[in-house]
matplotlib code that plots the C-alpha trace (Angstrom):
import matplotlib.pyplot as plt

x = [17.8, 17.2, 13.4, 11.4, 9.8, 6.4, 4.8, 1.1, -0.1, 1.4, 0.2, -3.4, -3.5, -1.8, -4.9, -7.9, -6.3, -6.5, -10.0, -11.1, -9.9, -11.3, -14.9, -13.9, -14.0, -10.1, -8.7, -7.0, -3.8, -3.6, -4.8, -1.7, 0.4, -1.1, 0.0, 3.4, 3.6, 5.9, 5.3, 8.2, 9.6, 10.5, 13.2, 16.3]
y = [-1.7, 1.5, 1.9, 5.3, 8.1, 8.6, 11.7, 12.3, 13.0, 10.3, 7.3, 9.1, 8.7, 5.3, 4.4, 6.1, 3.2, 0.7, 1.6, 1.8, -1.4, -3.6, -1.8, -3.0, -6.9, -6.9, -9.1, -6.2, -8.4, -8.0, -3.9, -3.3, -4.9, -3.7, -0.3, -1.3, -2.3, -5.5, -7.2, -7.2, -8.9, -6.8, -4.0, -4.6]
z = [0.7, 2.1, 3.3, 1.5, 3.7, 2.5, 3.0, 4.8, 1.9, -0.4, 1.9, 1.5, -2.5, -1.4, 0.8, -1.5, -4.6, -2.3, -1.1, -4.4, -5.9, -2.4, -3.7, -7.2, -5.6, -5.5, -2.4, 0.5, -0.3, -4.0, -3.9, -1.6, -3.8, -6.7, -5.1, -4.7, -0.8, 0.4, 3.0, 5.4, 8.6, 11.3, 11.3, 13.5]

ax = plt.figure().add_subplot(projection="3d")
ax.plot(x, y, z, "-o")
ax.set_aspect("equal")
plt.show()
């Protein structure tokens, strides 16, 4: 699966969400995937 390139501003927008939903009471692991972020093993 090819991996995306996210622009500076993209991963901003991508941040602010996540910010807003860990104020909102929402677990750091459930915002991120809530923003569409995987986790991932390393890259080879």
């Amino acid at each position: 699966m090819a991996r995306k390139n996210y622009s500076a501003e993209q991963i901003i927008v991508m941040l602010r969400k996540i910010e807003v939903l860990c104020g909102q009471g929402k677990p750091i692991v459930e915002a991120v995937k809530a923003q569409g972020i995987t986790e991932n093993g390393p890259v080879e």
